[in-house]
C-alpha positions as CSV (number, residue, x, y, z in Angstrom):
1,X,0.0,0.0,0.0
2,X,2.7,2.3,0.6
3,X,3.3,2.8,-3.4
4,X,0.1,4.5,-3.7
5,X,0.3,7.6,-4.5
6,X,-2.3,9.0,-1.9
7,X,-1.5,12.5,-2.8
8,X,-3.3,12.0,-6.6
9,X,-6.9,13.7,-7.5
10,X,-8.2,10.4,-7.1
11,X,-7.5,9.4,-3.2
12,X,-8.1,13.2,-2.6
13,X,-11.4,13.7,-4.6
14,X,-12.4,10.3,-2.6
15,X,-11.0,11.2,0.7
16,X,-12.6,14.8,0.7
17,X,-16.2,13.5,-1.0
18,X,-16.4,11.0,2.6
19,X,-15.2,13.6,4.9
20,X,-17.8,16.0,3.7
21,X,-20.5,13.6,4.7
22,X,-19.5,13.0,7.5
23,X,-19.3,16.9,8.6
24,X,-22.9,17.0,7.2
25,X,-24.3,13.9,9.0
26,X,-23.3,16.3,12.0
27,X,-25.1,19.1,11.6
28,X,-22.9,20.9,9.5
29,X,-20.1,21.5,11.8
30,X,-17.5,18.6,13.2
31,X,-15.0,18.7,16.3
32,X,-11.3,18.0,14.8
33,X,-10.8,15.0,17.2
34,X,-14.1,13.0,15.9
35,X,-12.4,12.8,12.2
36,X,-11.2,9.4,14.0
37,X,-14.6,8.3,12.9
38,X,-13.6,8.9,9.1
39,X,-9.7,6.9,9.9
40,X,-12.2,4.2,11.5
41,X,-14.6,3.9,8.4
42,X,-11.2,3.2,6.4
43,X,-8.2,3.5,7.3
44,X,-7.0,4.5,3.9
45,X,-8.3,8.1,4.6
46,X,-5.4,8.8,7.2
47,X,-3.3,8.2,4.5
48,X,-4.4,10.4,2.1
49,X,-4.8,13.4,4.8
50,X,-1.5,13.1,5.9
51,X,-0.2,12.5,2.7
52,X,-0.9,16.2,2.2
53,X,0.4,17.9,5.6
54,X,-2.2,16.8,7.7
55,X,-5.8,17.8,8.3
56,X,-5.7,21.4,8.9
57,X,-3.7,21.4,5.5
58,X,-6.2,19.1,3.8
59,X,-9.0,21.4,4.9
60,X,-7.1,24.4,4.0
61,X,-6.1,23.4,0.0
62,X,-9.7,22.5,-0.2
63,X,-11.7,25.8,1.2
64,X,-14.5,25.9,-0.8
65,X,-15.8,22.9,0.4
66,X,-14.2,22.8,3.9
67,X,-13.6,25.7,6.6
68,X,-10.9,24.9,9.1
69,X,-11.6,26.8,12.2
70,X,-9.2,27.5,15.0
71,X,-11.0,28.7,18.1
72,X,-7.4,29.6,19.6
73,X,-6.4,28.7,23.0
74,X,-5.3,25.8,25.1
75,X,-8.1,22.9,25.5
76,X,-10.0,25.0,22.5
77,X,-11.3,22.3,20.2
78,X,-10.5,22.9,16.2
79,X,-14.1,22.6,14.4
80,X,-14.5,21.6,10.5
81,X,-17.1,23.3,8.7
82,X,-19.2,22.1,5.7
83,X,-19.0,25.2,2.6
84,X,-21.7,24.8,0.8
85,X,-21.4,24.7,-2.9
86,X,-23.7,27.3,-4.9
87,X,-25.5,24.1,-6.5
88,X,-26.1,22.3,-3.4
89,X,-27.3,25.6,-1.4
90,X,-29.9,25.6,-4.5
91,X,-30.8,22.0,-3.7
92,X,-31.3,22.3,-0.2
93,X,-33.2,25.6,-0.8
94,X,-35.5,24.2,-3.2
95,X,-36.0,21.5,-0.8
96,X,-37.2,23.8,2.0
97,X,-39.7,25.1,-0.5
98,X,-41.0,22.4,-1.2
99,X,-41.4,21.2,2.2
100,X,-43.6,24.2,3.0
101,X,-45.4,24.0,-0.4
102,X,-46.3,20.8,0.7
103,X,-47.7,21.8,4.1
104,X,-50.3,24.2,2.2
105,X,-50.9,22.2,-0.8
106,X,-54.3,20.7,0.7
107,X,-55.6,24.2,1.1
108,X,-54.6,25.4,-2.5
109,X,-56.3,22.3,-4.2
110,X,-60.4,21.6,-3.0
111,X,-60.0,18.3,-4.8
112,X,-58.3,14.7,-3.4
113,X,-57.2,14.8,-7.3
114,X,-55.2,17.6,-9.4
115,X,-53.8,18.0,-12.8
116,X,-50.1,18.8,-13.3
117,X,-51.5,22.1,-14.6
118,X,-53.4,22.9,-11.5
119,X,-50.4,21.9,-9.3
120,X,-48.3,24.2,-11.7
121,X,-50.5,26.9,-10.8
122,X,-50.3,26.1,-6.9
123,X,-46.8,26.6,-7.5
124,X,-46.8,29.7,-9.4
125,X,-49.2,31.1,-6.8
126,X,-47.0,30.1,-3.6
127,X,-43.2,31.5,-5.5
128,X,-45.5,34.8,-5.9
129,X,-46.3,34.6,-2.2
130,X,-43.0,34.2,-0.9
131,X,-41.4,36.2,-3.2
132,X,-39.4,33.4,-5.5
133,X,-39.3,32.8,-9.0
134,X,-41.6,29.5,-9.8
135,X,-38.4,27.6,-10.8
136,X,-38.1,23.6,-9.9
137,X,-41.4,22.9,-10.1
138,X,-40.0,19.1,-12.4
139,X,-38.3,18.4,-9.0
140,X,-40.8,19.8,-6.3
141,X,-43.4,17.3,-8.2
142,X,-40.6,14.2,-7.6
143,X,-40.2,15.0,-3.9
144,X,-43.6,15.4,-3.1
145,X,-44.5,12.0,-4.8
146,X,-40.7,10.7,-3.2
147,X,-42.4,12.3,0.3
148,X,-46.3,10.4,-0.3
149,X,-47.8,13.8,-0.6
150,X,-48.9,13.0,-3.5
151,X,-49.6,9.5,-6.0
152,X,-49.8,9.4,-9.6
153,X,-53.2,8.7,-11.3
154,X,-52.5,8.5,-14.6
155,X,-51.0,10.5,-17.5
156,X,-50.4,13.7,-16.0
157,X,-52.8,13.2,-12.6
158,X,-52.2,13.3,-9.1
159,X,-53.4,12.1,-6.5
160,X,-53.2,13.5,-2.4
161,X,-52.3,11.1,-0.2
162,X,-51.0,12.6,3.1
163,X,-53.3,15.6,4.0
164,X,-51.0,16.9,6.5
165,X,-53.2,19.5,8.2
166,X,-50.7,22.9,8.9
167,X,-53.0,25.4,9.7
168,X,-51.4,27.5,12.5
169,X,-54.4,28.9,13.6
170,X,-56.6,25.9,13.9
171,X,-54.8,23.2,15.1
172,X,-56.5,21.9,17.8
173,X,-55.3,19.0,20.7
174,X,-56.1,16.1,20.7
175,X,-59.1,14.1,22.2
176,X,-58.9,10.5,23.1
177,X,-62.6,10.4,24.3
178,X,-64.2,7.4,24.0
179,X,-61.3,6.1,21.7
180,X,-61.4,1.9,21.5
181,X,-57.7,0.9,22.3
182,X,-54.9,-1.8,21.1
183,X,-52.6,-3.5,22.9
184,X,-50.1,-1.5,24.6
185,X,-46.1,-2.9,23.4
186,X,-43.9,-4.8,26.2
187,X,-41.5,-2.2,27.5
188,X,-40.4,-3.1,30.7
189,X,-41.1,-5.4,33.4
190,X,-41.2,-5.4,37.2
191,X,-42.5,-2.8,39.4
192,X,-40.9,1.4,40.2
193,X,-40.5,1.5,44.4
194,X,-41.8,4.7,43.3
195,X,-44.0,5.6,40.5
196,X,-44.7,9.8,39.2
197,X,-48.2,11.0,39.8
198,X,-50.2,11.9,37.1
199,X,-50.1,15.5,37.6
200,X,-53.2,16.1,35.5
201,X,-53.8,19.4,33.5
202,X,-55.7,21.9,35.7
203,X,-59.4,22.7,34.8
204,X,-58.1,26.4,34.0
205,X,-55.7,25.4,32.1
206,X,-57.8,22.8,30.2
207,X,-60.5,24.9,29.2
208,X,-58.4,26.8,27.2
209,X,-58.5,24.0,24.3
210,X,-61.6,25.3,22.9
211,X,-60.0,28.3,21.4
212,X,-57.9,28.5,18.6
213,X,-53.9,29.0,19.3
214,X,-53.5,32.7,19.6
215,X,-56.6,33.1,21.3
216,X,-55.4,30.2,24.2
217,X,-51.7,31.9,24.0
218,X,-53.3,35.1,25.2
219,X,-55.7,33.4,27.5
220,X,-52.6,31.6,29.1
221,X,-50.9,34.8,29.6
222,X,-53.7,36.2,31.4
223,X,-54.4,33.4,33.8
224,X,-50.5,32.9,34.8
225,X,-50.4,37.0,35.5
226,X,-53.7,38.3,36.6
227,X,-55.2,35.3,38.2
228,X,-52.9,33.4,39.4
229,X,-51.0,36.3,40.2
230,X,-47.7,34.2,39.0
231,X,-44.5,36.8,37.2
232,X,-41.2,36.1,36.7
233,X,-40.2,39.1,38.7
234,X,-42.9,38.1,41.1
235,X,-41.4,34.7,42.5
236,X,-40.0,34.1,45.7
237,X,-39.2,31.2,47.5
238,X,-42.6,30.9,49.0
239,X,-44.5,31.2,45.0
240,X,-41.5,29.3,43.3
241,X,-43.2,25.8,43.0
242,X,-46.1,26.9,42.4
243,X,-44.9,28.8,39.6
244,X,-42.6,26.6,38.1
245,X,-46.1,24.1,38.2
246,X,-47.9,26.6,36.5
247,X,-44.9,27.2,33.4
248,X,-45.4,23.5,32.9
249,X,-48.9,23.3,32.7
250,X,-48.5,25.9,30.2
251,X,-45.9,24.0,28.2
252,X,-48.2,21.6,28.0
253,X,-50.6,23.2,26.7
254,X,-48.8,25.0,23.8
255,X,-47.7,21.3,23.2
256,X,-51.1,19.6,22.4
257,X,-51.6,22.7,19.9
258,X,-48.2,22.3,18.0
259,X,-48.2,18.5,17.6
260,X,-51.3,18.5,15.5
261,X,-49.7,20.6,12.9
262,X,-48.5,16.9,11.9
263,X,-52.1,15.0,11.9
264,X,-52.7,13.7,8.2
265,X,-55.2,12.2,6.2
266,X,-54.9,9.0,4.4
267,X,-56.8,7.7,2.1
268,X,-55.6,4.3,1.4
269,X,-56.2,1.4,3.6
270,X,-53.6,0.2,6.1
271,X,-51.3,-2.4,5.4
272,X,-51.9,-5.0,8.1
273,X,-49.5,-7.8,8.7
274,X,-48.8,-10.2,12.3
275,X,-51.1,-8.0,14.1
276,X,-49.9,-4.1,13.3
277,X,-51.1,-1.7,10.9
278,X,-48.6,0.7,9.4
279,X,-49.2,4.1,8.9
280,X,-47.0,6.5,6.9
281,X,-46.0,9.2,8.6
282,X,-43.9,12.0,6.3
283,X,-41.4,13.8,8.0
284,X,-40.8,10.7,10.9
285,X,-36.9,10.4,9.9
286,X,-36.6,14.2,10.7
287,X,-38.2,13.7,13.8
288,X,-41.6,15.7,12.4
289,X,-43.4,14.8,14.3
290,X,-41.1,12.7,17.2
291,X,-42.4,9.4,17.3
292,X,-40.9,6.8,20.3
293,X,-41.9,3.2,20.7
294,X,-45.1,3.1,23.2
295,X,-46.5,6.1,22.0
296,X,-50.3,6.3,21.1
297,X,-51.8,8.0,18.1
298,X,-55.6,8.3,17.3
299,X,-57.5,6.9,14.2
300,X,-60.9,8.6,13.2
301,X,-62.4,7.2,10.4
302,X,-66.4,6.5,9.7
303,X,-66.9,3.6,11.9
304,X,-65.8,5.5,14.9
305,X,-62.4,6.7,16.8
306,X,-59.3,4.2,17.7
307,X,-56.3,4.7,19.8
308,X,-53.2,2.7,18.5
309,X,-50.0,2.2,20.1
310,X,-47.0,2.0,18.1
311,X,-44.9,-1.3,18.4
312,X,-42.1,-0.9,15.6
313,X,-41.1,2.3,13.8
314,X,-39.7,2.4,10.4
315,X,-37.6,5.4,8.2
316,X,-41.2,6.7,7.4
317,X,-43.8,4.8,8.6
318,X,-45.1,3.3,11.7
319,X,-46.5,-0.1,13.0
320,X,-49.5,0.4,15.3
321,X,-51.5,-1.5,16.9
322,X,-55.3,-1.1,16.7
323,X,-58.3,-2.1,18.4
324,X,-59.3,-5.8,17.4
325,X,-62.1,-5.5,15.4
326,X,-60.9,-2.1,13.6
327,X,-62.3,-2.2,10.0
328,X,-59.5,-0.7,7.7
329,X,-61.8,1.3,5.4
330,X,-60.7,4.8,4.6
331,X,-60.4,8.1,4.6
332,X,-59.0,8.3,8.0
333,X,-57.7,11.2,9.9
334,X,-54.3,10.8,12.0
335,X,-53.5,12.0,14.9
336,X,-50.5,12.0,17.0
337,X,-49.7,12.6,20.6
338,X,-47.0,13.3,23.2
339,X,-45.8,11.3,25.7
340,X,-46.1,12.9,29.3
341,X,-44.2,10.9,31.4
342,X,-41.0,13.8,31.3
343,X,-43.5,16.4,32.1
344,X,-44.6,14.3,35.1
345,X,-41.5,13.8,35.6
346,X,-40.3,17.6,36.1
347,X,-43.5,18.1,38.1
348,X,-42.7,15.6,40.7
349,X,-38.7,17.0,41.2
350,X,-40.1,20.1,41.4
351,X,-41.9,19.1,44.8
352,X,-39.3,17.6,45.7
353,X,-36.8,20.4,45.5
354,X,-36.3,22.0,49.0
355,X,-32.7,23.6,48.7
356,X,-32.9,27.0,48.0
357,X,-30.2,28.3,45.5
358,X,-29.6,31.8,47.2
359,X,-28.4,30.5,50.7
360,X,-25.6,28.0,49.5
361,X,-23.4,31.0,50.5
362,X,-20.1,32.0,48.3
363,X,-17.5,30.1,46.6
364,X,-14.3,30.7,47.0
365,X,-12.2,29.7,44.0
366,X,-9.5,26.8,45.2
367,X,-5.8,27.3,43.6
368,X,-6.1,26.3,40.5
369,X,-4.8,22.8,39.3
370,X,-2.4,22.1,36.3
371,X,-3.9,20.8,32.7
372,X,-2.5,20.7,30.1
373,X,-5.7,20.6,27.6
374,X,-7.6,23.2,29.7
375,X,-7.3,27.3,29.6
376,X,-7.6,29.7,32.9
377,X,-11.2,29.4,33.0
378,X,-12.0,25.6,32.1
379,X,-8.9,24.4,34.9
380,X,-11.0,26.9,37.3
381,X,-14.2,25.1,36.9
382,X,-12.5,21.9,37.2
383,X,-10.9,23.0,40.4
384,X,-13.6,24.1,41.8
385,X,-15.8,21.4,40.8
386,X,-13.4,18.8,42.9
387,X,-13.1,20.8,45.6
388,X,-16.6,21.2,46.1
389,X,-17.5,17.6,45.6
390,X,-14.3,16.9,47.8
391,X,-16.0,18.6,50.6
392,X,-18.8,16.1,50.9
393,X,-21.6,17.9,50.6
394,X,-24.3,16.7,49.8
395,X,-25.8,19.2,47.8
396,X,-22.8,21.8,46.6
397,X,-23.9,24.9,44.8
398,X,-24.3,25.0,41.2
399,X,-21.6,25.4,38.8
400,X,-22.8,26.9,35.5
401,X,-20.4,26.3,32.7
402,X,-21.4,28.5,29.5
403,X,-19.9,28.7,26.0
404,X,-21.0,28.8,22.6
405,X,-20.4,26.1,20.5
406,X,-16.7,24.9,19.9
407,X,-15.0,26.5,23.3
408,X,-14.2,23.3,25.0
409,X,-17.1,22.5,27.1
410,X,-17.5,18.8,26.7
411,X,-14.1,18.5,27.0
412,X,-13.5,20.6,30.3
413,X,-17.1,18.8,31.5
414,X,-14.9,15.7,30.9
415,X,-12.1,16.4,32.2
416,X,-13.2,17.2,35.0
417,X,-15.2,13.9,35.6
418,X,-11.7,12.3,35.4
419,X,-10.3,14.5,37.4
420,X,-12.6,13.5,40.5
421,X,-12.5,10.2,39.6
422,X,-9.1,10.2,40.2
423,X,-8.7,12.1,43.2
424,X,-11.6,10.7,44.9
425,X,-11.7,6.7,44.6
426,X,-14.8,6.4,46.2
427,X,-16.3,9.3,44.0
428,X,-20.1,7.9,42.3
429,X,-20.9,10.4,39.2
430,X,-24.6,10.8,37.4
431,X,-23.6,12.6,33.9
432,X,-26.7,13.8,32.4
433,X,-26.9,15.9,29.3
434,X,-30.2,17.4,27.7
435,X,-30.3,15.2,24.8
436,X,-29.4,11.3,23.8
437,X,-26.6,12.7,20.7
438,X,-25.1,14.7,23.9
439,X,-24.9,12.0,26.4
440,X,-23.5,9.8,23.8
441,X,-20.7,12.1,23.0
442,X,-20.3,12.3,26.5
443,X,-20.4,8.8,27.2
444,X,-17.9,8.2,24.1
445,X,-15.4,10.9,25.2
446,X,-15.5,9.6,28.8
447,X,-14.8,6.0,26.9
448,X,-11.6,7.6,25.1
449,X,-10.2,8.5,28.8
450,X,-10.1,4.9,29.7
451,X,-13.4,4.7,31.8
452,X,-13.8,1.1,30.9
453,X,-17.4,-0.7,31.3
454,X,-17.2,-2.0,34.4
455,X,-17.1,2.0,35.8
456,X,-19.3,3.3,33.2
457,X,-22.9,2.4,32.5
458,X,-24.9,4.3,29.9
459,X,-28.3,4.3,30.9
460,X,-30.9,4.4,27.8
461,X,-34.2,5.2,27.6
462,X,-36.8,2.2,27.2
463,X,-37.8,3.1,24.5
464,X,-35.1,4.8,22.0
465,X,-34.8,2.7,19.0
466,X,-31.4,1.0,19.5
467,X,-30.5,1.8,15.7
468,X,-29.9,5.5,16.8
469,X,-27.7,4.5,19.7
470,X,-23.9,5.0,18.1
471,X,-21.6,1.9,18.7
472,X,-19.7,3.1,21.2
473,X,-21.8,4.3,23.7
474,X,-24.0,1.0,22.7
475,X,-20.9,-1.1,24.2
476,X,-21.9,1.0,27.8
477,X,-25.5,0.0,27.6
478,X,-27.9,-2.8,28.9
479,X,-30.3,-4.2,26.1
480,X,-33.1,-7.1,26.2
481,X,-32.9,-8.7,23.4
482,X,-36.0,-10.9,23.7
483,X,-37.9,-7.2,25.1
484,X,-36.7,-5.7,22.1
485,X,-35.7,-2.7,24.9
486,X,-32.8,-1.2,27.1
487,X,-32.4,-2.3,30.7
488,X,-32.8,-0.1,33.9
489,X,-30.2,-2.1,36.1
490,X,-31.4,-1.7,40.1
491,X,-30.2,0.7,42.0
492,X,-28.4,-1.6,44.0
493,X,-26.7,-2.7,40.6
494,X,-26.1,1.3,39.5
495,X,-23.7,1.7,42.8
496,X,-21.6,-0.7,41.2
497,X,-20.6,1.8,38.7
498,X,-18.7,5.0,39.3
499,X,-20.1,6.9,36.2
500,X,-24.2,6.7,34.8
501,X,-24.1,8.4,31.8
502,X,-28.0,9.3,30.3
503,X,-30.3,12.5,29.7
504,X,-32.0,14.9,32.2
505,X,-35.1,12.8,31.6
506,X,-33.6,9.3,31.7
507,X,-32.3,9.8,35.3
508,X,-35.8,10.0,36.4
509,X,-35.7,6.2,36.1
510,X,-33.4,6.4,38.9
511,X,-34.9,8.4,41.1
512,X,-38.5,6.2,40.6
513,X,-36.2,3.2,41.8
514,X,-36.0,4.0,45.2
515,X,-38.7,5.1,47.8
516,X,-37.3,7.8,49.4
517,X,-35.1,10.9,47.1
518,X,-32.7,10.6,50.6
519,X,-31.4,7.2,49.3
């Protein structure tokens, strides 16, 4: 291999065309250190980087599809991002067009069935409204048949086949009153030591789903300030609860609204096979709308209303099941649903929360320790995150670590993990991030410091689809494979480890495994 020349338009053209989708997969934007993944995919890629002066150079010669940026500073990470060509900005515009023109198509055409002309028109009349020349309509015409918008019927005839209902103003929640049910899927077994209480929307705040969005939004804002007397510049320690209550009913609330901008309309019958029906759901692989395992969605069709609980979920479809003697006759209408239990979730810490973050007194910043990957700033959070944890108390002050993106957070949160693990044998650590890609990362850099699994447990969520779980962190998890669903080891078995990994949400699991929050 070594008489290759890696340097030639052919490795490069190669090497640069893969590392380019991989910055895209991620958003746009890629830490330096992850272009492991790329060496890891094949490790002929390393060769052809280095091959011309490394990756900073690579990204460098080619600028107009790669930006090298150097935050500057010690522990700073060095971020690759994606240029977008002129062509592929087009593309990905066009797309966005089309995405919208699809959510109004169903109020431009009365008709389940248009002609090209008529769709050409649609087109011509939406460009006018947003002010863009009707251009692309050949390939807004493939995506929305690509997308199940619309079918072909015929020699220049279309057909609607999702009516996805987006008007903002009339979207109303959902109702599952008097809704005939499936069979709920197996997700875990055994018994909580302590389960969440339902914390049911308030009357007040329920009432409010008779009016259309703006109308509620307003309502909303009246009940929180005038009577319930409840301000942000109002709230003390005696109101705070109740406040923070009253934000989440509201949250709520604005939630029922905003996920029935997804319902649809189908007018097919649903495939059926061992048991489930599938329904396509456009916009599922974008997470539009978020669709988890265990989930319910209604079906209203002419023989009456059905609540369905997804078993399986596909790239765009899902696999419900119905009630048993559901007749699959069309048109139905879709609609999809929430699930509480995180809401229920943040209710219940909320009543639980009795420290006050105003007394915890000052902090006095420890002399700072020696890294040589952190700056001034990240080696005094780290220092002061040891010492405080050193102390023994049992609940330290908050620490807030803030930063836009690329200045070194993970990697200072990270380090600093190590460094109490470290000076602290006895040290237990719950590492929760906001979102599953986050704890991941976290759980995969944490891996790279030689936190092997019989320290480190990533705890999942029952129901995330183990497909969107990346390798590494996978090899931290616990997964039934006969429940087709992660693990939530006892408590007894979680003070085996010295570092959970999981999100905000997912540690709730722990704290419903034990009676008391003292334990």
């Amino acid at each position: 291999m070594s008489t290759l020349n890696w340097s030639s338009s052919y490795w490069t053209s190669w090497t640069l065309d893969r590392l380019c989708h991989l910055v895209r997969l991620n958003g746009g934007t890629l830490q330096a250190s992850r272009v492991s993944l790329l060496y890891a995919e094949d490790p002929c890629h390393w060769e052809v980087i280095q091959a011309k002066g490394g990756l900073k150079i690579f990204c460098e010669t080619h600028h107009e599809s790669l930006e090298w940026i150097d935050t500057g500073g010690p522990g700073h990470e060095k971020l690759l991002r994606l240029q977008e060509s002129p062509a592929r900005a087009a593309k990905k515009r066009l797309g966005q067009r089309v995405a919208l023109f699809a959510g109004r198509i169903s109020d431009d055409l009365t008709e389940a069935y248009a002609s090209k002309t008529q769709l050409w028109e649609a087109w011509e009349r939406f460009s006018a409204d947003s002010l863009e020349p009707p251009t692309g309509f050949s390939r807004a015409l493939f995506l929305l048949v690509q997308w199940r918008v619309l079918a072909r019927a015929g020699h220049d005839w279309f057909r609607l086949v999702d009516r996805t209902i987006r008007n903002f103003k009339k979207r109303a929640p959902l109702d599952r009153t008097g809704a005939l049910e499936g069979e709920r899927p197996q997700l875990l077994s055994g018994e909580w030591a302590s389960t969440v209480g339902l914390f049911p929307l308030p009357g007040e705040f329920m009432r409010l789903t008779s009016l259309d969005v703006y109308a509620m939004q307003d309502a909303v804002r009246k009940l929180l300030s005038e009577t319930m007397g409840l301000t942000p510049k109002g709230i003390t320690q005696s109101n705070s609860a109740k406040y923070q209550h009253a934000v989440l009913f509201a949250e709520e609330l604005q939630m029922k609204y905003d996920i029935s901008l997804y319902d649809v309309e189908l007018q097919d019958p649903l495939e059926f096979a061992r048991g489930l029906h599938t329904i396509p759901v456009p916009g599922l692989a974008e997470k539009r709308p978020s669709v988890l395992r265990g989930d319910d969605v209604i079906v209203e069709c002419r023989t009456g209303k059905f609540r369905g609980f997804v078993h399986e979920l596909m790239r765009d479809s899902i696999k419900v099941s119905l009630y048993a003697h559901f007749r699959n006759v069309p048109p139905f209408r879709v609609k999809f649903s929430f699930n509480r239990t995180p809401l229920r979730c943040m209710h219940r810490a909320v009543d639980e929360f009795r420290e006050s973050l105003v007394t915890g007194g000052e902090i006095t910043l420890p002399r700072r320790q020696r890294h040589s990957r952190l700056n001034e700033e990240q080696r005094d959070f780290l220092s002061t995150a040891a010492q405080l944890q050193g102390r023994g108390r049992v609940n330290p002050p908050p620490l807030l670590l803030w930063g836009p993106p690329g200045t070194g957070k993970t990697t200072t949160v990270v380090e600093t993990i190590i460094a109490i693990l470290r000076q602290q044998p006895d040290a237990k650590i719950l590492a929760t991030a906001p979102s599953n890609p986050a704890a991941d990362l976290l759980c995969e850099r944490l891996a790279e410091q030689r936190v092997n699994r019989s320290e480190m447990l990533r705890l999942v969520a029952v129901a995330r689809d183990r497909r969107h779980v990346s390798a590494a962190a996978m090899n931290f998890a616990r997964y039934d494979e006969a429940a087709h669903c992660f693990q939530v080891p006892k408590v007894g078995e979680l003070k085996h480890y010295r570092v959970v990994v999981s999100t905000c949400i997912t540690a709730s699991y722990i704290r419903s495994s034990v009676k008391d929050p003292a334990d």
